[in-house]
FIBA-571148 format. One record per residue: residue in one letter; x, y, z of N, C-alpha, C in turn. Coordinates in steps of 0.05 Angstrom, whole numbers, padded with zeros to 5 digits, always signed. Last residue first. Layout:
N
AXYZXYZXYZ;...
***
This chain:
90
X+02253+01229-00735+02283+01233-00729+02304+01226-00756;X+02199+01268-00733+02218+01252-00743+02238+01253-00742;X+02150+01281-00683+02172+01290-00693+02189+01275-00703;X+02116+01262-00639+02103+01257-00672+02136+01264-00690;X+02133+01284-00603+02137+01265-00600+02130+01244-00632;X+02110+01346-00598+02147+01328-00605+02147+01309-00607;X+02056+01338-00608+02067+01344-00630+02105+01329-00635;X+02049+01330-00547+02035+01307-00574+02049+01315-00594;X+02069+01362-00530+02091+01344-00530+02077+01326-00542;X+02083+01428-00563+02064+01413-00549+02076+01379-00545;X+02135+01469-00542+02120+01448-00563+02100+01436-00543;X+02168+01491-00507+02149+01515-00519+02131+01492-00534;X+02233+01467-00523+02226+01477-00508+02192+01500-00511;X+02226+01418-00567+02232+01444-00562+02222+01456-00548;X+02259+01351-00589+02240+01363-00554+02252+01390-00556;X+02290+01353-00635+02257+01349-00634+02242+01359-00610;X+02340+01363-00624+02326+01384-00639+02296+01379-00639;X+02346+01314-00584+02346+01348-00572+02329+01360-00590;X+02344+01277-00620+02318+01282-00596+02328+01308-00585;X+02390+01284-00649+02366+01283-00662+02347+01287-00642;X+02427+01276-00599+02422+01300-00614+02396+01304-00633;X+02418+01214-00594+02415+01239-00574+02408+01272-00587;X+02433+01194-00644+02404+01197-00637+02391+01214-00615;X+02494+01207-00637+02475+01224-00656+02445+01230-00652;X+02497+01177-00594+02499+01193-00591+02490+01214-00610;X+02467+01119-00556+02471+01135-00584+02467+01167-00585;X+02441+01122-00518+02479+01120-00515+02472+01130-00534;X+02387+01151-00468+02399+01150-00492+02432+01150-00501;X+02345+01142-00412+02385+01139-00424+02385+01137-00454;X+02306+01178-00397+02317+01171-00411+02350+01170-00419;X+02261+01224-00348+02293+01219-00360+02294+01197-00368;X+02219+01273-00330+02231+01244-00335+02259+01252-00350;X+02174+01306-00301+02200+01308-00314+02210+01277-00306;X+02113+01340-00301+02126+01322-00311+02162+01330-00303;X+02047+01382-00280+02085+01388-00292+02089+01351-00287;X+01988+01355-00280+02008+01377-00268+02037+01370-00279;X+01949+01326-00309+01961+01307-00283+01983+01332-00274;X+01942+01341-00347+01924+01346-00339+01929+01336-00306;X+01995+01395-00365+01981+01375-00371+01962+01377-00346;X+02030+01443-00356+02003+01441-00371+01990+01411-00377;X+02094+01416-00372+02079+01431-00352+02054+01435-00373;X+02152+01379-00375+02131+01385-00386+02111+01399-00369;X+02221+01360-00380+02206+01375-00362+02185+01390-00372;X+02264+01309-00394+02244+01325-00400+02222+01333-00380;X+02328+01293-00399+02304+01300-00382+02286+01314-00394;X+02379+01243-00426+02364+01269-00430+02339+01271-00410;X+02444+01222-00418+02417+01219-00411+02398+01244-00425;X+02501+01202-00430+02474+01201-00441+02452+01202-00436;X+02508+01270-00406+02521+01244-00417+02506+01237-00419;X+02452+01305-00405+02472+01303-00391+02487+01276-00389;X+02400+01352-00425+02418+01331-00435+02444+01328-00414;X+02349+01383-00414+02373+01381-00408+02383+01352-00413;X+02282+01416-00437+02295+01391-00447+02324+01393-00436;X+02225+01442-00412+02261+01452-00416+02256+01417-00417;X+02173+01445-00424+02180+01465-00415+02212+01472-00423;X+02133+01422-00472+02155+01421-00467+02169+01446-00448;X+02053+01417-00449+02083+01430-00464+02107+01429-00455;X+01992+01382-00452+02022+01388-00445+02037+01398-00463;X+01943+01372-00464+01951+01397-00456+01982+01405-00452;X+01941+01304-00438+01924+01323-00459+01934+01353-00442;X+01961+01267-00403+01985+01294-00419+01971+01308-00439;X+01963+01228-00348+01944+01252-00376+01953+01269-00385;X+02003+01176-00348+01996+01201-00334+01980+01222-00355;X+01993+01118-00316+01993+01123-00328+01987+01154-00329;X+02068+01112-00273+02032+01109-00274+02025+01113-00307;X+02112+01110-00249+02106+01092-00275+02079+01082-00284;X+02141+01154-00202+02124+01143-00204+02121+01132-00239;X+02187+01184-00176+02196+01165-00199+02162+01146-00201;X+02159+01224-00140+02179+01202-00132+02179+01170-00151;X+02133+01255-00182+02123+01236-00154+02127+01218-00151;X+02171+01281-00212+02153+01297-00201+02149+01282-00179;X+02187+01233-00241+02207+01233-00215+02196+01256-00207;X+02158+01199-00281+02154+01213-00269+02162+01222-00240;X+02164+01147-00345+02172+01153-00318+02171+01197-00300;X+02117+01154-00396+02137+01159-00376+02141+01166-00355;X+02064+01147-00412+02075+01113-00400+02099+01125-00394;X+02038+01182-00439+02029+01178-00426+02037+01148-00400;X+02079+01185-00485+02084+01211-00464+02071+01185-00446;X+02105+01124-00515+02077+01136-00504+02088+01163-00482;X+02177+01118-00535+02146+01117-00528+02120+01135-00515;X+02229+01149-00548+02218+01151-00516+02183+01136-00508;X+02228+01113-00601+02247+01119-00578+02238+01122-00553;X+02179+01132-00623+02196+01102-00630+02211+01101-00602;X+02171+01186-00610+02152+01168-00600+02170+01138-00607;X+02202+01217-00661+02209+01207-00613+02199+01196-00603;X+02213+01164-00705+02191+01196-00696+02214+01189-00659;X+02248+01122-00727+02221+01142-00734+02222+01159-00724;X+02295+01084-00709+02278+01090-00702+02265+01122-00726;X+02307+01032-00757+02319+01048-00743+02290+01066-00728;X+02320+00958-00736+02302+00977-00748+02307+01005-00736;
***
């Protein structure tokens, strides 16, 4: 099944990994959050969110597929709310 939105893919904001505090897999409050910077690097991508309720974010995701990589760049924009990117269709 192919994936939907960024939510198919990276799941719940509120269930990613958080290397802010030391790779922690809590649950984290992201009412308020914005995409700060998205960096891609072979397959991985990071996301670095600020304004939530739990303070700045940044995770990472291995993504191989490499188109689907690109499809999640144009969706995580730097300035978005990350309820909204993640609603974002791929």
């Amino acid at each position: 099944m192919e994936a939907k939105t960024v939510r198919d893919v990276l799941g719940e904001p509120e269930s990613w990994p958080n290397s802010m505090n030391g790779d922690s897999h809590g649950i984290l409050d992201m009412r308020g959050a914005t995409i700060s910077d998205v960096i891609s690097s072979g397959d991985e991508i990071a996301v670095h969110t600020q304004g939530g309720a739990d303070g700045p974010t940044f995770s990472v995701f291995v993504i191989e597929d490499e188109n689907l990589r690109t499809q999640m760049l144009r969706a995580l924009r730097p300035g978005a709310p990350v309820q909204e990117a993640v609603a974002a269709s791929l």
